[in-house]
MDTraj code that builds the backbone (N, CA, C; nanometers):
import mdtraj as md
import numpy as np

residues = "UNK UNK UNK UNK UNK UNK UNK UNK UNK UNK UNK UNK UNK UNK UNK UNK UNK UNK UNK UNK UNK UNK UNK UNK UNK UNK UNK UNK UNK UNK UNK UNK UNK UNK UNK UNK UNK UNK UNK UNK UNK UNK UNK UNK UNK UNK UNK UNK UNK UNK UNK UNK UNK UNK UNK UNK UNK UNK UNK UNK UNK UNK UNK UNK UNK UNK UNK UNK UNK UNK UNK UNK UNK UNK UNK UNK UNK UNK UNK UNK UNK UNK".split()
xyz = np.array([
    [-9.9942, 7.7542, 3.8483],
    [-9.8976, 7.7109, 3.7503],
    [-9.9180, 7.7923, 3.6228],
    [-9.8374, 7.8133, 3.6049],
    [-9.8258, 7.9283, 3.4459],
    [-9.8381, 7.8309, 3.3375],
    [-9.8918, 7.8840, 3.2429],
    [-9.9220, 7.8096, 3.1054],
    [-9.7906, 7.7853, 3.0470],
    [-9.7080, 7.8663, 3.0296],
    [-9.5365, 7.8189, 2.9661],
    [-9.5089, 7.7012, 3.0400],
    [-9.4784, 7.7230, 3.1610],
    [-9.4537, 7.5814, 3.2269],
    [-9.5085, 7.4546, 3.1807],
    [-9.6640, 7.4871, 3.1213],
    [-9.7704, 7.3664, 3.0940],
    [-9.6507, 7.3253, 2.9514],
    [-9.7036, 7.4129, 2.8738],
    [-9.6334, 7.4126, 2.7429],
    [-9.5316, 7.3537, 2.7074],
    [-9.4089, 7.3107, 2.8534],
    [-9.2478, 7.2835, 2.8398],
    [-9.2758, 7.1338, 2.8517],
    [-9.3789, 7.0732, 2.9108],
    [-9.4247, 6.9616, 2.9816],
    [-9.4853, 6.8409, 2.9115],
    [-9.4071, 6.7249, 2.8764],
    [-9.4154, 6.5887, 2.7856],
    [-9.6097, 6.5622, 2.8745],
    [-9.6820, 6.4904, 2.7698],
    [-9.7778, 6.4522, 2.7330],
    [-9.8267, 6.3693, 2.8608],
    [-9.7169, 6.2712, 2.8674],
    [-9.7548, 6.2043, 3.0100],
    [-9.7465, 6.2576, 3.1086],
    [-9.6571, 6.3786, 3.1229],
    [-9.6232, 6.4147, 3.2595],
    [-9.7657, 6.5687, 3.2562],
    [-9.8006, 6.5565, 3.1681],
    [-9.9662, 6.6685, 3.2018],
    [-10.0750, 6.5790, 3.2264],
    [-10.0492, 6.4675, 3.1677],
    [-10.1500, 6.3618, 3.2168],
    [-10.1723, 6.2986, 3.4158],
    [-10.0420, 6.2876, 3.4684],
    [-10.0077, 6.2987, 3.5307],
    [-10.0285, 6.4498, 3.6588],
    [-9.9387, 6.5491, 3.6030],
    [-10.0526, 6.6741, 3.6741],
    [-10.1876, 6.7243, 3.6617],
    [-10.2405, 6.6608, 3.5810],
    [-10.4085, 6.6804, 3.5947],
    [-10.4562, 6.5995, 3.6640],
    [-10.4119, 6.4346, 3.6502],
    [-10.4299, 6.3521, 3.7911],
    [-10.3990, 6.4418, 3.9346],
    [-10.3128, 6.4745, 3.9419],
    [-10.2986, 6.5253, 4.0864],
    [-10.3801, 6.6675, 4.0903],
    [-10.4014, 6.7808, 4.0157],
    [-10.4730, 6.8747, 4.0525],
    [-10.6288, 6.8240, 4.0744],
    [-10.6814, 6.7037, 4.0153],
    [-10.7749, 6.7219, 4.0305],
    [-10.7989, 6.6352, 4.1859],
    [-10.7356, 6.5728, 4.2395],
    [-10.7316, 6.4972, 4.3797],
    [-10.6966, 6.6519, 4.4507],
    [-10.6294, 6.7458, 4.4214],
    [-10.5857, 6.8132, 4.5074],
    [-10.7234, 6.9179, 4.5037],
    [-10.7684, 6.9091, 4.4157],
    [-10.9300, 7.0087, 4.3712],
    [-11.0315, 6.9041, 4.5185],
    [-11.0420, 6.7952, 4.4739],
    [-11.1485, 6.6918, 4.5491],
    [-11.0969, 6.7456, 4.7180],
    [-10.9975, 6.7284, 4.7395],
    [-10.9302, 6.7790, 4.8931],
    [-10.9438, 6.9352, 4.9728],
    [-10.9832, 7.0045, 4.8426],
    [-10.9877, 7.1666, 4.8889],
    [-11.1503, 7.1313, 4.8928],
    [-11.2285, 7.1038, 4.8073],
    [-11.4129, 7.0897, 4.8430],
    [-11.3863, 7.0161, 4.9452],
    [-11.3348, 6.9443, 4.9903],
    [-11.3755, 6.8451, 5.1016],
    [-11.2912, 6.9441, 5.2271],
    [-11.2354, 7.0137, 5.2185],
    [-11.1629, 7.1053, 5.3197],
    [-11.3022, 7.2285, 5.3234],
    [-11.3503, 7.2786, 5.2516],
    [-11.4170, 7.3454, 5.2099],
    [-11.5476, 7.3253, 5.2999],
    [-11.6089, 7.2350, 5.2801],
    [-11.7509, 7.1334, 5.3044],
    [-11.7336, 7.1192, 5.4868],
    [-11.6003, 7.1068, 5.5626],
    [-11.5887, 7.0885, 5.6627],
    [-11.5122, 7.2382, 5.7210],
    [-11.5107, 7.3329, 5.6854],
    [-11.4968, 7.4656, 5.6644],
    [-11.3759, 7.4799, 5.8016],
    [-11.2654, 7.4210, 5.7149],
    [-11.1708, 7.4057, 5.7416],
    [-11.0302, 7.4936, 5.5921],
    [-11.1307, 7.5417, 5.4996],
    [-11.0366, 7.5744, 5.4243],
    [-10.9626, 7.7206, 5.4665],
    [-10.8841, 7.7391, 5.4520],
    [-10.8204, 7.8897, 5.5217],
    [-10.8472, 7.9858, 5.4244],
    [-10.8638, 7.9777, 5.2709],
    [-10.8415, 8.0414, 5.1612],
    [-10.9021, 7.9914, 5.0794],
    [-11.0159, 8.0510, 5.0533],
    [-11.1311, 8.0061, 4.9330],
    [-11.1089, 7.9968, 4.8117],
    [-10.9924, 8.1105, 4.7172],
    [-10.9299, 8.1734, 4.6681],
    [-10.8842, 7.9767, 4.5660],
    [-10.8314, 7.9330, 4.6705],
    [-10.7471, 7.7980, 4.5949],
    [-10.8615, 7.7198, 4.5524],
    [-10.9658, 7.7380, 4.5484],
    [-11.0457, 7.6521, 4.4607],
    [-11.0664, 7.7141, 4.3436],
    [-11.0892, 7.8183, 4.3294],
    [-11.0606, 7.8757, 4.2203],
    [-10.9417, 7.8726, 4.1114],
    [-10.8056, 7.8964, 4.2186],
    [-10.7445, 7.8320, 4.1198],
    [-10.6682, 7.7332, 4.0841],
    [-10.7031, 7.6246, 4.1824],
    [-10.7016, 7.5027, 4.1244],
    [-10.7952, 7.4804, 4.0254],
    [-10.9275, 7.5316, 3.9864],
    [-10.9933, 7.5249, 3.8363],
    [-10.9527, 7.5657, 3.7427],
    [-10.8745, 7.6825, 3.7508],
    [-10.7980, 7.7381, 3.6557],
    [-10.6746, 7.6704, 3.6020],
    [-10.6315, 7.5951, 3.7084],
    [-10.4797, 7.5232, 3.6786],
    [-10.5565, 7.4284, 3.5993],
    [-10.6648, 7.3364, 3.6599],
    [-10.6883, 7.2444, 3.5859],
    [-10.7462, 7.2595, 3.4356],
    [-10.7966, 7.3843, 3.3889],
    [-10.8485, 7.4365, 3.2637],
    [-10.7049, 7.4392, 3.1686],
    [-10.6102, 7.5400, 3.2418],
    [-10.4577, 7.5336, 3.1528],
    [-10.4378, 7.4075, 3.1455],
    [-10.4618, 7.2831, 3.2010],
    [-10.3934, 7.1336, 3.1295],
    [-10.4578, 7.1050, 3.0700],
    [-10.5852, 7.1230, 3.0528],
    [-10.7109, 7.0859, 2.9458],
    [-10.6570, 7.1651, 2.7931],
    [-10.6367, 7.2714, 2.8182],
    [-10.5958, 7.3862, 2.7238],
    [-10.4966, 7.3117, 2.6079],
    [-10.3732, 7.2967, 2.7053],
    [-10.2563, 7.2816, 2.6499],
    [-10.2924, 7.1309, 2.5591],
    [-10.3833, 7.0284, 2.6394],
    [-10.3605, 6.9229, 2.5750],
    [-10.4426, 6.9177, 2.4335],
    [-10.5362, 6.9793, 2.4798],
    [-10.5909, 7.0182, 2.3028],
    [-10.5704, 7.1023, 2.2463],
    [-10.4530, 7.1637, 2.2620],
    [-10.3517, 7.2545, 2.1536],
    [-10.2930, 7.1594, 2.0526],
    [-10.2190, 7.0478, 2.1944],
    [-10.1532, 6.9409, 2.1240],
    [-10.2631, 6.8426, 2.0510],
    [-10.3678, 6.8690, 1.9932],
    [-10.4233, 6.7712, 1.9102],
    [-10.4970, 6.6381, 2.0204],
    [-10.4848, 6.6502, 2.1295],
    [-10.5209, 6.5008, 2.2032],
    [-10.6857, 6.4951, 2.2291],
    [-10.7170, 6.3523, 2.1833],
    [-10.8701, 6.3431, 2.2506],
    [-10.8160, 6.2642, 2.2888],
    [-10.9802, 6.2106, 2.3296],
    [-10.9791, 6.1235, 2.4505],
    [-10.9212, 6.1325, 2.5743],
    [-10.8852, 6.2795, 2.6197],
    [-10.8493, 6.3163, 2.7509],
    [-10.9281, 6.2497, 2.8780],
    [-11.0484, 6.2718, 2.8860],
    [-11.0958, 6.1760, 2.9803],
    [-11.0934, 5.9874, 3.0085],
    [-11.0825, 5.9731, 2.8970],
    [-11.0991, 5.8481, 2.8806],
    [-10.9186, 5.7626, 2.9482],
    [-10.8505, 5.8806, 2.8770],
    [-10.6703, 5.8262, 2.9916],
    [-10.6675, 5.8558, 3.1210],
    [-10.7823, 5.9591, 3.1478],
    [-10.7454, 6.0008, 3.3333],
    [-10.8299, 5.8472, 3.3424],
    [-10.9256, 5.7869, 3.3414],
    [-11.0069, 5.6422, 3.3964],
    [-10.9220, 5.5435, 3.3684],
    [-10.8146, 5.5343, 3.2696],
    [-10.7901, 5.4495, 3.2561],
    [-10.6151, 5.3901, 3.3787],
    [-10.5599, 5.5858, 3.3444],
    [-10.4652, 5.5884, 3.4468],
    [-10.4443, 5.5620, 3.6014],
    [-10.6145, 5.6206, 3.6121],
    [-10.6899, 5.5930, 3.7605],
    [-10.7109, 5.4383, 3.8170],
    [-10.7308, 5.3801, 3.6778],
    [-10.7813, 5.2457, 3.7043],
    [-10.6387, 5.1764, 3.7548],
    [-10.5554, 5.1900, 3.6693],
    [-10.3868, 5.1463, 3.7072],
    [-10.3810, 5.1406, 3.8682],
    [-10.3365, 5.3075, 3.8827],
    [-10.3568, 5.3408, 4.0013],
    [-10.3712, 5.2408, 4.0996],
    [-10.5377, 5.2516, 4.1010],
    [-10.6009, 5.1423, 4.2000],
    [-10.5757, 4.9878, 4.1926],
    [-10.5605, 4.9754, 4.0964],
    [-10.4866, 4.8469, 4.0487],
    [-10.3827, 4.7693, 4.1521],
    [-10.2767, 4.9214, 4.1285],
    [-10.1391, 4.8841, 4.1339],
    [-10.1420, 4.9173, 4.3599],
    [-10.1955, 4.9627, 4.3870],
    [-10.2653, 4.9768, 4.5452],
    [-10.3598, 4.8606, 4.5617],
    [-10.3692, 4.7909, 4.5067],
    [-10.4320, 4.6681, 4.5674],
    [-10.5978, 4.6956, 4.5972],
    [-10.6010, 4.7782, 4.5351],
    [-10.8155, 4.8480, 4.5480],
    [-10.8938, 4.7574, 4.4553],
])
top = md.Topology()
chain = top.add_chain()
for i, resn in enumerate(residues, 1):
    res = top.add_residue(resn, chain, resSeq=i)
    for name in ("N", "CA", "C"):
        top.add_atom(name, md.element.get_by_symbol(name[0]), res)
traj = md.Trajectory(xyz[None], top)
């Protein structure tokens, strides 16, 4: 994902794709670990994607970035009955 793209992208909805890159990060190590991944290459840059949402959000002034992925997560599981 290109950084402009990041850049065009409301607050929640990067909150939101960093939720999913980083499940999609957890799925490539675990593809990885059972050496099943085809292309090593995407862990890499799925770190990179996930660094550009880190980037962008503290351009925009935001802390407490970690503290909304636990809390969004918590929803999540919440709202799935976990």
């Amino acid at each position: 994902m290109k950084i402009k793209e990041l850049r065009e992208m409301r607050s929640d909805a990067l909150h939101t794709e960093l939720d999913r890159l980083r499940r999609h990060l957890f799925d490539l190590r675990a593809q990885a670990v059972t050496e099943k991944l085809a292309n090593p290459n995407q862990l890499t840059q799925a770190k990179r994607d996930i660094a550009r949402v880190f980037t962008v959000l503290k351009e925009r002034g935001e802390t407490g970035i970690e503290e909304r992925q636990y809390h969004l997560e918590a929803l999540a599981t919440h709202r799935r009955g976990g």
